[in-house]
C-alpha positions in Angstrom: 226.9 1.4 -2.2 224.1 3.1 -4.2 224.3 4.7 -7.4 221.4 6.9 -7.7 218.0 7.4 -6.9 215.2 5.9 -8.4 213.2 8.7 -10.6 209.5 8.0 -9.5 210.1 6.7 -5.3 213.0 9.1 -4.9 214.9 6.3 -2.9 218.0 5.4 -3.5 219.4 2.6 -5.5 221.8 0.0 -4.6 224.8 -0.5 -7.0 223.5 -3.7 -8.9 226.9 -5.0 -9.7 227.9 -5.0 -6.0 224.6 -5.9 -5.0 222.8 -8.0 -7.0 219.7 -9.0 -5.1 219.6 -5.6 -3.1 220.0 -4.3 -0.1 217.2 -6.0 1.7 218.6 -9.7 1.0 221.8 -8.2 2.0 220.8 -7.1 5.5 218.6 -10.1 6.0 221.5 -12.4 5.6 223.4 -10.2 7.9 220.9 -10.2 10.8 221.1 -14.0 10.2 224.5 -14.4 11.1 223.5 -13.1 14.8 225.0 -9.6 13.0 223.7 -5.8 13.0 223.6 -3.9 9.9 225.2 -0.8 9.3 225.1 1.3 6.3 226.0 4.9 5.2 225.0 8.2 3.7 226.2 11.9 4.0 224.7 15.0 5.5 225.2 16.7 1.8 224.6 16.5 -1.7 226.6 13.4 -2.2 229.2 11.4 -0.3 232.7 11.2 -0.2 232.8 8.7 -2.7 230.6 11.2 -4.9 227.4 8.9 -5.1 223.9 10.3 -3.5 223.9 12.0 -0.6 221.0 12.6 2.1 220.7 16.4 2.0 216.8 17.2 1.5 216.0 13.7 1.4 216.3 12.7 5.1 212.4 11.5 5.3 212.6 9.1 2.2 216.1 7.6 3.7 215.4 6.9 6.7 212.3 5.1 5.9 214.0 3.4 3.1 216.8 2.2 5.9 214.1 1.4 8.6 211.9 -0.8 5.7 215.6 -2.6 4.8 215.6 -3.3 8.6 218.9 -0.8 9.1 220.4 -1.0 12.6 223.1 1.7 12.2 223.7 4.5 10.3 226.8 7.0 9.8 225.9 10.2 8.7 229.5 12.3 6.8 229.8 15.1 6.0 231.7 15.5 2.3 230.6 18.3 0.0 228.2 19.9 3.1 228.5 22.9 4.8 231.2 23.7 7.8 228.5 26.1 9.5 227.9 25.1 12.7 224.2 26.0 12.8 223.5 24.4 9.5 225.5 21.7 10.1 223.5 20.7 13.4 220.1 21.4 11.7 221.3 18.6 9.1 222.0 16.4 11.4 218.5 17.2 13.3 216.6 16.7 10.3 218.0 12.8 9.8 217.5 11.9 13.8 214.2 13.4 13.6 213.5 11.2 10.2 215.1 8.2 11.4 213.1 9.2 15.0 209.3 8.8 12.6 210.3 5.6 11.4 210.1 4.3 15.0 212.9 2.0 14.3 215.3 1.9 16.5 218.6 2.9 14.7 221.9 3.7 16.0 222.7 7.3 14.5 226.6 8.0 13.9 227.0 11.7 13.2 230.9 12.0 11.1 231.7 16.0 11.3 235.1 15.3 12.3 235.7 18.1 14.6 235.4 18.4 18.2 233.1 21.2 18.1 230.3 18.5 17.2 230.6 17.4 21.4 229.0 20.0 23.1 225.7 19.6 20.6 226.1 15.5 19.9 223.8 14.5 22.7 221.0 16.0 21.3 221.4 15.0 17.5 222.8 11.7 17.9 224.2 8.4 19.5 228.1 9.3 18.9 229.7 11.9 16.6 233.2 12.1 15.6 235.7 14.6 17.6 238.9 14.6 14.6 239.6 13.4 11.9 240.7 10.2 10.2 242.6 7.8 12.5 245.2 6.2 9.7 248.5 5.7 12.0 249.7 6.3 15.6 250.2 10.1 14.8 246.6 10.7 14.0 245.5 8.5 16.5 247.5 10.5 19.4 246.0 13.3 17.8 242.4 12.2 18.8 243.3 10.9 21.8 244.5 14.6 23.0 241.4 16.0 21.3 239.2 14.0 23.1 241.3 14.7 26.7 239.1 17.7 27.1 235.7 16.4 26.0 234.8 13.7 29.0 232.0 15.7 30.1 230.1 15.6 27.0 230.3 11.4 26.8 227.3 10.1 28.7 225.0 6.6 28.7 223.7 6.6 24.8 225.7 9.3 23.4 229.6 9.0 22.7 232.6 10.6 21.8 233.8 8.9 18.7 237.6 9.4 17.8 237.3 7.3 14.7 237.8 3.7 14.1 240.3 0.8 15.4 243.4 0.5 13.0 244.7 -3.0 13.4 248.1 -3.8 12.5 247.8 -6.1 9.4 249.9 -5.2 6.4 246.9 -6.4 4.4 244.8 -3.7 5.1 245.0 0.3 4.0 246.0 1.3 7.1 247.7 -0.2 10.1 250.0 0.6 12.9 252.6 -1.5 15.0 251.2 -4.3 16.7 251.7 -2.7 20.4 250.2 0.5 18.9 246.9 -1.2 17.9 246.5 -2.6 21.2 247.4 0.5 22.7 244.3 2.3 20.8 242.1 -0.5 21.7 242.7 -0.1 25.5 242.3 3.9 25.9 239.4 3.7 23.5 237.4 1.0 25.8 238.4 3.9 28.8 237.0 6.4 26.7 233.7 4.4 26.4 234.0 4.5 22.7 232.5 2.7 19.4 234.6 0.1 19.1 234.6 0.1 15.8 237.3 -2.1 13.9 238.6 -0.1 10.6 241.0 -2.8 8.8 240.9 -6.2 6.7 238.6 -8.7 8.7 240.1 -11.3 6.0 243.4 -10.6 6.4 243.3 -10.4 10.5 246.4 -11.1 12.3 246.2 -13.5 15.4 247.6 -10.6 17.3 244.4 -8.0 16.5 241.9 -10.7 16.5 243.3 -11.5 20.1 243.4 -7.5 20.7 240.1 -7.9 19.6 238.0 -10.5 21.7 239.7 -9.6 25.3 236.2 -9.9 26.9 237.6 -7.7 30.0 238.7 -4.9 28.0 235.3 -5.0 25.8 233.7 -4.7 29.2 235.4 -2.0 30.0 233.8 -0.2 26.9 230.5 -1.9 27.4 230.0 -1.0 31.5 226.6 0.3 32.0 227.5 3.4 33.8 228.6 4.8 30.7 231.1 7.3 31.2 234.3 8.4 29.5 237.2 8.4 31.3 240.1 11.1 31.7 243.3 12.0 32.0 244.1 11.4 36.2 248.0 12.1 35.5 250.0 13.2 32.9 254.0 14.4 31.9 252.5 15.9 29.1 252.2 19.9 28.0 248.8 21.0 27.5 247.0 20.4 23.9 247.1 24.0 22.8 244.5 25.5 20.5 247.4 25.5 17.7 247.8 21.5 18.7 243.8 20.8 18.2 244.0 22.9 14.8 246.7 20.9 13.4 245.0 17.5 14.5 241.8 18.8 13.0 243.3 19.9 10.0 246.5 17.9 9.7 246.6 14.5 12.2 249.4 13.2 10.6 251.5 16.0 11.3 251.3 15.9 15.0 254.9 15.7 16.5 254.4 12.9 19.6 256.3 14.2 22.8 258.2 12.0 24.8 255.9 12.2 28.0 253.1 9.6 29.2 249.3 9.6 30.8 247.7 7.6 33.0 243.9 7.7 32.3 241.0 6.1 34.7 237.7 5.1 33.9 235.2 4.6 37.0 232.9 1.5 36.1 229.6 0.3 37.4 230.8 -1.4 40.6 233.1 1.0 42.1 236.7 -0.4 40.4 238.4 1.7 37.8 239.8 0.6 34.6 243.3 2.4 33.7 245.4 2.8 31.0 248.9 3.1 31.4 250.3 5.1 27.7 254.0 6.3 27.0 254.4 8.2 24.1 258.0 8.2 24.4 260.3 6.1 22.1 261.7 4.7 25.5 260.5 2.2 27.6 259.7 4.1 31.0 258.0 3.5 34.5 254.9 4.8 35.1 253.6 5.3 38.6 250.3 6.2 40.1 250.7 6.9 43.8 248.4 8.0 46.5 247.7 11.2 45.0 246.9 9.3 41.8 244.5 7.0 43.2 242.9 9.8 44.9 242.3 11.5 41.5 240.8 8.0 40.5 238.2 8.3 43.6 240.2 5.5 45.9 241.8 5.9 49.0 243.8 3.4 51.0 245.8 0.1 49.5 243.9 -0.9 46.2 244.1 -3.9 44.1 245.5 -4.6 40.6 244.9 -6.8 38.0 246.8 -6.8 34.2 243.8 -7.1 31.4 245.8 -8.1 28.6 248.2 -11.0 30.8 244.7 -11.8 32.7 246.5 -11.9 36.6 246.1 -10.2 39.6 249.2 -8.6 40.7 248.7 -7.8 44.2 248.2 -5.1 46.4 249.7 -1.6 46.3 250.3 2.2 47.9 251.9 2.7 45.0 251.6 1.1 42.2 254.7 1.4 38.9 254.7 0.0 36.2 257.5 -0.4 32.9 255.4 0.6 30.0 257.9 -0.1 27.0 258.1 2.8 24.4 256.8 3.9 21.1 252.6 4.2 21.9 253.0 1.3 24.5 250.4 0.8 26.8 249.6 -1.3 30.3 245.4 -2.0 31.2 244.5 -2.4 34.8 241.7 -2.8 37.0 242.4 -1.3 39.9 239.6 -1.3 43.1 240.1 -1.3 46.7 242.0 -3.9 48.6 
């Protein structure tokens, strides 16, 4: 979005063929659609898209941001330094800036590597754990990266395995319809951005459904804040040669024909569960007493569908047929 920076402020430019009236007017009409602003830099020299980065300028951009009336800001990490102790000064320097303006800014740190969680907390709101989510490969890729990183997610400050993918042909990217849906579900459980990465225009009925299910989005939103985890799984371990290649190569992932159940305690007690089979066949899942032990309830417990919206009884042992293919079932389970 900007071009340069201007020689006597030092702040950067907006691209005055995309914007023509700046970035103020921009952001101003935004906020008066009921909308928050987000807008993006880089920790380096310059940006993916090689236009000006924040590196030694993270005073001058953040103020610039916080005078445009900025409400969220991802930070990347293109043409900057891999050293981990550089890397989190960086990241320090712009929370501390944004920090000064005293505008309250949500700060996105964009590393892409899981070695960002144990330090996230402390430099930001949310940090990426992988790297780009493009199709269901890379997508189970983060999911299995961010298995092991629960403990780091906590009440403002996130895990964040990348954006949604919907599954509209029209945009860049997109997986199968069941996939999308699938992603949307285990990244509410993970108490993740939501975050949605494909053509708004060009929106299928079926994402913009996936989309607006106000008791998934809860789900993400709950106040307690926590990520959830993995309570069963047919699944090998992610190895350190697995997280490599997701790091380095998502795509190439090879998905195993197993399936997880993960659980995610909420404010009030129930749990919200995702049902996922990675398998190209449809399979039944089950979570029995030993499962809903691991989820923290004991005795019968109730269950309701998310995405059919019914309540579906009460259970010792609860199966379900998940089809195959990155299929998923949503439940709220609680105790009967």
């Amino acid at each position: 979005w900007s071009i340069s920076r201007n020689e006597t402020t030092n702040r950067l430019v907006p691209d005055p063929v995309a914007f023509p009236d700046g970035m103020k007017d921009v952001v101003n009409y935004v906020h008066s659609k009921g909308l928050k602003f987000g807008i993006y830099t880089d920790r380096g020299p310059l940006t993916c898209q090689r236009r000006p980065g924040s590196e030694f300028h993270e005073e001058i951009d953040a103020k610039t941001f916080a005078d445009w009336g900025v409400d969220y800001l991802k930070e990347d990490s293109c043409y900057a330094t891999q050293d981990h102790d550089l890397a989190f000064a960086q990241y320090a320097a712009m929370r501390d800036a944004l920090n000064k303006t005293g505008r309250p800014i949500y700060f996105s740190l964009c590393g892409w590597n899981a070695w960002y969680a144990p330090h996230g907390s402390r430099l930001g709101n949310s940090w990426r754990i992988n790297g780009d989510v493009n199709t269901w490969a890379s997508a189970y890729s983060a999911i299995r990266v961010n298995e092991a990183l629960y403990n780091y997610s906590s009440p403002g400050s996130w895990n964040d395995p990348d954006m949604l993918v919907g599954s509209s042909s029209q945009a860049a990217a997109f997986m199968k319809p069941h996939q999308s849906r699938t992603q949307f579900s285990l990244w509410s459980v993970m108490a993740a951005p939501l975050l949605i990465g494909s053509n708004i225009l060009n929106i299928t009925s079926f994402d913009l459904e996936t989309y607006t299910n106000t008791e998934v989005i809860a789900i993400d939103q709950d106040k307690l804040g926590i990520q959830g985890r993995v309570v069963a799984s047919t699944c090998d371990p992610f190895t350190e040669a697995d997280l490599k290649t997701a790091m380095e190569y998502p795509e190439a992932i090879t998905i195993p024909s197993c399936h997880q159940i993960w659980a995610k305690k909420l404010y009030d007690g129930t749990i919200a569960s995702v049902f996922v089979n990675y398998d190209i066949l449809p399979t039944n899942i089950t979570c029995d007493e030993t499962c809903f032990s691991t989820m923290g309830l004991t005795g019968k417990v109730k269950v309701r569908d998310l995405w059919t919206h019914q309540n579906l009884g009460i259970f010792s042992s609860f199966t379900s047929q998940v089809d195959g293919d990155g299929a998923s079932m949503t439940f709220l389970i609680s105790s009967a």
